[in-house]
N, C-alpha and C positions, 0 to 999 in steps of 0.2 A: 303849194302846187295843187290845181282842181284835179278831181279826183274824173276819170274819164271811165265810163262805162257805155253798154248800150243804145241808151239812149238820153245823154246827155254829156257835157264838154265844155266844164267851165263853173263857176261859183254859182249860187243862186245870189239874188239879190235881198239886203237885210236891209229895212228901215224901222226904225224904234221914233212911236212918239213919246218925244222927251215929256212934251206936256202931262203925261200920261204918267210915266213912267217912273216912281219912285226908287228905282235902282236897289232892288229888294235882293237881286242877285241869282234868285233863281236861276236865270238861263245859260248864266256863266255856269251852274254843276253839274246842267243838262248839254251843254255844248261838248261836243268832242273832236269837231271839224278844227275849232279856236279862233272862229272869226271874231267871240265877243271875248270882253277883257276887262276889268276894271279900269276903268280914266278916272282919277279922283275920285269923286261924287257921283259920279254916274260910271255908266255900260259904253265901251266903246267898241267901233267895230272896224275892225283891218282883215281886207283878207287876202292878207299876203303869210297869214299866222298859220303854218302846220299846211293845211290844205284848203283851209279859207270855206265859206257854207257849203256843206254839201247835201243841200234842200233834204234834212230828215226831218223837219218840223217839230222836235222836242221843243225848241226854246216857245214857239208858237201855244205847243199843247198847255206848257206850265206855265206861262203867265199869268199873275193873276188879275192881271188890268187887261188885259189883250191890247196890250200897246206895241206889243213887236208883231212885224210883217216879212215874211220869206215870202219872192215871186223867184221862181225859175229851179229847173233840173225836176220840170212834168211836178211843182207842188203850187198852191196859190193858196194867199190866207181864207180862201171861199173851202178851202179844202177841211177846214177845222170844223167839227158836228162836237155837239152836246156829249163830253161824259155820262154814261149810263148811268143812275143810281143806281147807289149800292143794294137797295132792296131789288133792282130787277137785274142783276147780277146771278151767273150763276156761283152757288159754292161750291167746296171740292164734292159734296157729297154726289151732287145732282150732275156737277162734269163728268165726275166719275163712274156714273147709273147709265152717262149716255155714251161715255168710250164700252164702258165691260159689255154695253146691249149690243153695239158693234157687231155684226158678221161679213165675214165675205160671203156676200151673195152672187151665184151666177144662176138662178136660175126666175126668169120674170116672168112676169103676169102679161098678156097682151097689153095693157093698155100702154098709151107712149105720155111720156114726161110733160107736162106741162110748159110750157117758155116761161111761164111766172115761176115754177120751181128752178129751172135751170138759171136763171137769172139769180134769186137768192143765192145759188149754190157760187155761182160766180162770183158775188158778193162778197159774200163771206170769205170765199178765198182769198180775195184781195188781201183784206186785212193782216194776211200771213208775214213775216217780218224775212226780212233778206239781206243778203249781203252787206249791199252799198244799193244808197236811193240811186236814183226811183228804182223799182222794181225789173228787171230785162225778162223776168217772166210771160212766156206767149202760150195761150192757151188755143189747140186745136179742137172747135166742139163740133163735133159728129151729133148732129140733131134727127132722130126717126132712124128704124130698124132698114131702112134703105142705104142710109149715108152710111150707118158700120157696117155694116154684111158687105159694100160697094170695100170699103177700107181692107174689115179681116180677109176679103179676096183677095188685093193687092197681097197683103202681108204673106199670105198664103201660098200667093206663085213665088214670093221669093225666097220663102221657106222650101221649096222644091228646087229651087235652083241651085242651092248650097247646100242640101239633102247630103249630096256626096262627103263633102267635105266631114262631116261625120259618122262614116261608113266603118265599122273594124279596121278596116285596112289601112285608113287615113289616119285616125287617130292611133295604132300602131306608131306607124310611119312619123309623126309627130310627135310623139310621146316623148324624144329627149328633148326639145326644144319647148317644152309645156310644164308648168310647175305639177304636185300632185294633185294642188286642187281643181286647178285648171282641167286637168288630166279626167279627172273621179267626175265631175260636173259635166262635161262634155259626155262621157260615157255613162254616166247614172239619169243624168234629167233630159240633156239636151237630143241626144240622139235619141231616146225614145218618143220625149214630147215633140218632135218634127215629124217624126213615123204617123206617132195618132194623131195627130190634127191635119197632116197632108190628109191622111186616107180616109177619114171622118170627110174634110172638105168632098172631096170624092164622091162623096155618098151627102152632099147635101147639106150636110153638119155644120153649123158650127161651133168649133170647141178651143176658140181664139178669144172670141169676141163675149162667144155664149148668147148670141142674138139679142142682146141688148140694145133697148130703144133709144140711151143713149150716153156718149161716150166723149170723154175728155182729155185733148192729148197735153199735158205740161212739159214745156222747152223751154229755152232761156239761151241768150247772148253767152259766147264763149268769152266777156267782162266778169258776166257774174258768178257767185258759190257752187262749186257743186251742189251742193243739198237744193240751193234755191226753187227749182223746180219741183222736189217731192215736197217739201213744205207746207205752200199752198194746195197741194192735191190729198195730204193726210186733213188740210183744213177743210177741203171739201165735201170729203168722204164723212165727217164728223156732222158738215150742214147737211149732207142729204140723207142720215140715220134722223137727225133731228125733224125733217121733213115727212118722217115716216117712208122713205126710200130706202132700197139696198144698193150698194157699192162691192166693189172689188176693184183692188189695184191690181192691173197685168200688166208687168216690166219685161215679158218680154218684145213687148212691141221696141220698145228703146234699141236694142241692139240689131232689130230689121228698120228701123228708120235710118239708121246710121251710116249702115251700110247699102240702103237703096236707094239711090241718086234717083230713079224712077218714081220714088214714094213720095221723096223732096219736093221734087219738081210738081210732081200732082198737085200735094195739100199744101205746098208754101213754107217748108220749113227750112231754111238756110243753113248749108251744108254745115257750115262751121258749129253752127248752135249746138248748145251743152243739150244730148239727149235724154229727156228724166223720167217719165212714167204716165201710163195710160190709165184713167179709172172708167170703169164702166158703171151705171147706173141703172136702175127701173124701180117698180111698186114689186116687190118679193113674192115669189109663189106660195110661198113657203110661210110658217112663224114658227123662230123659234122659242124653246120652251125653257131652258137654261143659258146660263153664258159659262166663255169657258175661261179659267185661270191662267194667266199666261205668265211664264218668268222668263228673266234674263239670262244670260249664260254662264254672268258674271255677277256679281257686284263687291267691289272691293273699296271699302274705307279705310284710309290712310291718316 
């Protein structure tokens, strides 16, 4: 049965040139959809098998003749680029130099991002891996200190408008119908952080956005993973440290897009769509001068 997502509905299409193809078996360990199969001597392909292609392009990646072709569900064999060598690869040392360097930055330089960086940073998030192909990931990019400032306003009025809804008296009033954490969250982060940034807004401020030149909103089809959304935005946040940019992920835009039909309608984001996470971006006021250690909560091996 094809596997139905976002934006696709239906198998991809498989052709193996046999002349090619020494039936070396690769694609069959890579295959997980089960369209390919041993037939005798060779590779055969049914897809009425499991779920039949469902264009991820493994068998494509591993071949080592490139005699197999995936066309459909948004993949085409135009779609396969040169493996990196290993020499221009990074190792753990150098991944790791470029996560720990990592900060949340909100505070930028005037100057505005470039379309050649923003586009890398797109890029590269691509690459980010997901659920089920193709990708249901839609990226909203707020380009120039006009389009976010135009945005954290929106977000902003309707942060005043549900203001009450976390007033002492409401979240009283709510309390038995609220778990504790729900409860302690609403009352320790959320009603304060609504207070300060309405009344910063007020005066001018922004402390939503942080006047960032520019900003990246990730959504996705209510087909795809939860996580799918923040994925590629942790990917991107990693290309624009690597760019010499700062980043900062603000989630809570996710819970005013969700609930702002007027937000929706604005920037195009379709109501049903799984709401993920906003990152902001610029050239860093700031440098810093240590990094800091971060642990888990947990870690338990069994």
């Amino acid at each position: 049965m094809a596997l139905k997502t976002g934006r696709a509905d239906g198998t991809a299409d498989v052709r193996i040139d046999r002349d090619r193809c020494n039936a070396c078996g690769l694609c069959l360990t890579v295959c997980k959809g089960m369209p390919l199969y041993r037939d005798g001597d060779g590779i055969g392909i049914d897809q009425s098998r499991i779920f039949g292609c469902i264009g991820c392009g493994q068998c494509m990646a591993v071949c080592p003749r490139e005699c197999i072709y995936v066309t459909g569900r948004s993949l085409a064999p135009g779609d396969m680029v040169p493996m990196p060598p290993k020499e221009r690869r990074a190792g753990y040392d150098q991944l790791r130099n470029l996560m720990i360097s990592r900060r949340s930055v909100r505070d930028f330089r005037d100057d505005a991002v470039d379309r050649g960086l923003t586009e890398k940073i797109i890029a590269a998030a691509s690459t980010s891996p997901m659920g089920l192909p193709p990708s249901d990931v839609e990226v909203l990019v707020l380009e120039g200190r006009d389009s976010v400032r135009e945005f954290a306003g929106c977000a902003v009025d309707f942060m005043r408008k549900i203001k009450w809804l976390f007033s002492p008296a409401m979240l009283l009033l709510m309390r038995p119908f609220m778990s504790r954490e729900d409860y302690d969250s609403s009352r320790t982060f959320l009603r304060p952080v609504i207070d300060f940034i309405t009344d910063r807004r007020n005066s001018g401020e922004d402390w939503l956005l942080y006047g960032a030149p520019l900003a990246m909103y990730f959504h996705s089809s209510p087909y795809s993973d939860p996580v799918d959304p923040v994925i590629p935005a942790t990917y991107a946040m990693l290309a624009a440290e690597s760019l010499g940019l700062g980043s900062c992920m603000i989630g809570t835009i996710a819970f005013i897009v969700k609930y702002s039909s007027r937000m929706r309608k604005k920037y195009g984001i379709p109501g049903k769509n799984r709401q993920g996470v906003m990152v902001i971006f610029g050239h860093p006021r700031v440098k810093y001068k240590r990094a800091i250690k971060r642990t888990f909560a947990r870690v338990d091996f069994r």
